[in-house]
C-alpha positions in Angstrom: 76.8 137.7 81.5 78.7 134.2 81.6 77.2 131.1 83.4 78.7 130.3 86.7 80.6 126.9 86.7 80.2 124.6 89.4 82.6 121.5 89.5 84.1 118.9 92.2 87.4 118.1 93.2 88.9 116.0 94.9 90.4 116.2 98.5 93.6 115.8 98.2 96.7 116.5 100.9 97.4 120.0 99.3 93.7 121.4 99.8 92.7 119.2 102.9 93.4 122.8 104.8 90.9 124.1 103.0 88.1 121.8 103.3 88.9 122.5 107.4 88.8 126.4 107.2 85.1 125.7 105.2 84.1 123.3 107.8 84.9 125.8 110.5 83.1 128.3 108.9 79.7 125.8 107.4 78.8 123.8 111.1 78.5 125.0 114.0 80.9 121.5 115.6 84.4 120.8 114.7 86.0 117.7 113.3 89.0 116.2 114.4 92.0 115.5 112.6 91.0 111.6 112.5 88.1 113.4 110.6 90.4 114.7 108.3 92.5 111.8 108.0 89.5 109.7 106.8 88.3 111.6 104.3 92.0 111.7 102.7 91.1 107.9 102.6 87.3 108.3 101.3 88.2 109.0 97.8 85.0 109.7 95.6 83.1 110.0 98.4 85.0 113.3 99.6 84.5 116.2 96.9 85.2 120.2 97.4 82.3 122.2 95.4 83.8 125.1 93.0 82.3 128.0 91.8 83.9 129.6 89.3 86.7 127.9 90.8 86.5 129.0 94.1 85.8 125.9 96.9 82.7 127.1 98.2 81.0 123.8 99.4 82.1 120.1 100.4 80.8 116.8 100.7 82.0 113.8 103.1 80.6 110.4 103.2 81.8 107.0 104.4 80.2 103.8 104.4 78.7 102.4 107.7 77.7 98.6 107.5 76.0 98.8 110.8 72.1 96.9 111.8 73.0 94.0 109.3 73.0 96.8 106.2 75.3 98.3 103.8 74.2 102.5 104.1 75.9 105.6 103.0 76.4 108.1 105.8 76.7 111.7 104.5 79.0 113.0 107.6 79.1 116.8 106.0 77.7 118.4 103.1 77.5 122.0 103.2 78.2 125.4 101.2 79.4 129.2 102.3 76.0 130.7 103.1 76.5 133.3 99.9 77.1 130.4 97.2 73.4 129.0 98.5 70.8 128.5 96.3 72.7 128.4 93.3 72.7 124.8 92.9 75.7 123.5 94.2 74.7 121.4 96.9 72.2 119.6 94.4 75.7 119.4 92.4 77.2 117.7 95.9 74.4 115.6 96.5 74.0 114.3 92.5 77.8 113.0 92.3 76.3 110.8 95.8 73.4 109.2 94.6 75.7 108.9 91.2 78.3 106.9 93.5 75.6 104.8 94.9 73.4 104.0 92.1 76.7 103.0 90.3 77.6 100.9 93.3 74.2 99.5 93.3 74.9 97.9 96.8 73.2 100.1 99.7 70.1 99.8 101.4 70.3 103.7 102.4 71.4 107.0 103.0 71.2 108.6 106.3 72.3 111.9 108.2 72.2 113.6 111.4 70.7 117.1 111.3 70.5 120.2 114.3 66.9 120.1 114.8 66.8 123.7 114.2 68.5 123.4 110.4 64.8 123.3 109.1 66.8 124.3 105.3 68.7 121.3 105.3 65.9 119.2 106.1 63.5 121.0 103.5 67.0 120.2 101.5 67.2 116.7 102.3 62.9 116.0 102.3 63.5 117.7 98.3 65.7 114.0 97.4 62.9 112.4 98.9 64.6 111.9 102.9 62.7 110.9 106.1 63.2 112.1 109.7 63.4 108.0 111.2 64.0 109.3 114.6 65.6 111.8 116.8 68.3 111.8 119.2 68.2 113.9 122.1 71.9 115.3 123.1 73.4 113.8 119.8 75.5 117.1 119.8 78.0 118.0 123.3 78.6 121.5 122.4 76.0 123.2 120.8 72.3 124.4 121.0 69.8 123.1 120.4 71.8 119.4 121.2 69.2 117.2 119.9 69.9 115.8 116.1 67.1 114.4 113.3 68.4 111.3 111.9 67.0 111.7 107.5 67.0 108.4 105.9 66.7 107.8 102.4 65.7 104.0 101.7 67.2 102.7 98.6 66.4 98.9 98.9 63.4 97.8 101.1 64.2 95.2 103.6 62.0 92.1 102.2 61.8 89.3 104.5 61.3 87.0 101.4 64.6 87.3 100.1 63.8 85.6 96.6 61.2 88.3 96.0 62.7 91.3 93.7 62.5 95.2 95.6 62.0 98.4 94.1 65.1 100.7 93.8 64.4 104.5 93.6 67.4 106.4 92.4 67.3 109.6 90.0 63.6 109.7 90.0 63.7 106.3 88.4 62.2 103.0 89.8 64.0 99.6 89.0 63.4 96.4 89.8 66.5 94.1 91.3 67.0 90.9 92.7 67.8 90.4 96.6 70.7 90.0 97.7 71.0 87.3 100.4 
């Protein structure tokens, strides 16, 4: 028996059609085509998940610089119910922390979740995400409505701004300076 293969791609105009059929299929809301548009734009922080070379799974993220801090929101990252539990949205979620640990600038990663997805959130609590808060009728057109915001904390908010903070990425603490 050969090993499965699991690789990203990139979203590109030629395959952007089939990131929206996945999408359809993966959430219960749709996106619209400024969605769509955006993540053309996103670059490495858009991937389609292969296996075997069939997309299966996708990630979207953008960058929000919202409350005075530099976080990555993961806007969809999801897989064809068959395809899960076979690794690939570990795959997904690796090449994001990658992105940001390389980028070493964000104070966070954060995500809406259906109250009722309690697999992505046993997903998202496995990388070591917090429910911060919940928003009631954060969703128009679906049931349950309310939404779980997760939060990863990369960089604690120090009030003494010369004083180093702890980084957790990968398992692995670091020290870094502040940035002012």
């Amino acid at each position: 028996m050969t090993r499965a293969s699991i690789e990203l791609g990139d979203v590109t105009p030629h395959n952007i059609k089939q990131l929206k059929k996945l999408n359809t299929v993966v959430f219960p809301v749709s996106y619209n085509d400024k969605f769509y548009v955006d993540v053309l734009e996103a670059g490495e922080l858009a991937k389609l998940a292969y296996y075997n070379d069939i997309v299966v799974g996708a990630v979207c993220c953008r960058i929000d610089t919202s409350e005075n801090q530099r976080r990555l929101y993961i806007m969809t990252l999801g897989c064809l119910s068959p395809y899960r539990r076979l690794g690939i949205g570990t795959v997904m979620f690796q090449h994001i922390l990658n992105y940001v640990e390389k980028d070493g600038n964000f104070d966070s990663i954060f995500l809406h979740v259906q109250v009722n997805n309690e697999s992505a959130i046993e997903f998202y609590k496995k990388f070591g995400f917090e429910i911060v808060e919940t928003k009631e009728h954060y969703y128009r057109r679906i049931e349950p409505a309310d939404a779980h915001v997760l939060q990863k904390t990369l960089r604690k908010t120090d009030p003494e701004a010369s004083q180093p903070t702890s980084v957790q990425c990968n398992g692995q603490t670091e020290k870094r300076d502040k940035k002012a």
